[in-house]
C-alpha positions in Angstrom: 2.5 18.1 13.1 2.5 16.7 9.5 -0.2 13.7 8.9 1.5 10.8 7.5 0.5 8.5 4.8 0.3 5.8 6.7 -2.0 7.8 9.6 -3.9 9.6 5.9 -5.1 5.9 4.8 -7.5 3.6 6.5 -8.7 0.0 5.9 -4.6 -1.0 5.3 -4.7 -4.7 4.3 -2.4 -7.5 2.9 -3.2 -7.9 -0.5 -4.7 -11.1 -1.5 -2.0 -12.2 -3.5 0.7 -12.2 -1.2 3.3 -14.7 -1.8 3.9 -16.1 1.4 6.7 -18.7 0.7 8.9 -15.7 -0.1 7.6 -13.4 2.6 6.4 -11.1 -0.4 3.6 -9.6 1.2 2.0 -5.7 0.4 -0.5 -3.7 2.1 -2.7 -1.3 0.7 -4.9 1.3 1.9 -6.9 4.1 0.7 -8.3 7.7 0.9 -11.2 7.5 -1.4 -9.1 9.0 -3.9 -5.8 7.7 -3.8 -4.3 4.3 -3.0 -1.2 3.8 -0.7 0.7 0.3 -0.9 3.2 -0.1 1.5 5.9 -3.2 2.3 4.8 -5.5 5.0 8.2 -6.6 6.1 8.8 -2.8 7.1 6.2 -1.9 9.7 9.1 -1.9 12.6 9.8 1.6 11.0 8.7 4.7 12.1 5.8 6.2 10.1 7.2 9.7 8.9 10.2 7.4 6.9 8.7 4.3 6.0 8.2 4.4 2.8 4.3 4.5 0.6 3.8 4.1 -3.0 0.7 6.6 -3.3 -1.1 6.5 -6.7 -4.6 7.5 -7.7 -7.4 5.2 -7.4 -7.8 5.0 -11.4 -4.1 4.7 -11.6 -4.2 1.6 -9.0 -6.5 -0.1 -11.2 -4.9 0.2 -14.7 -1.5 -1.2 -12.7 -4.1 -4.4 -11.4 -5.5 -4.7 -14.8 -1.9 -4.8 -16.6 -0.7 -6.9 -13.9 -3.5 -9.9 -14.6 -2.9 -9.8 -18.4 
């Protein structure tokens, strides 16, 4: 059986700046070395095809960093 990335990365959360108004919300979670954010409004969706953005960690926080310029 094939570990998923959702089942791979632990301590999911909603971001803190979720926009709630639009129901815009992420969550992210990690492996140490990577970073998985996933869409809130999918989580009635079976792990093996809901979809993860999986970056590395350093990669996560240049995209935060450009993000808050």
């Amino acid at each position: 059986m094939t570990t998923t990335w959702h089942e791979r990365m632990t301590g999911w959360h909603k971001s803190s700046h979720t926009h709630w108004e639009e129901n815009a919300c992420v969550e992210v979670g990690t492996d140490g070395t990577l970073v998985g954010i996933r869409d809130t409004k999918q989580r009635e969706l079976p792990a093996e095809v809901r979809p993860v953005l999986v970056v590395s960690a350093p990669g996560f926080t240049a995209l935060l960093t450009h993000l808050s310029r």
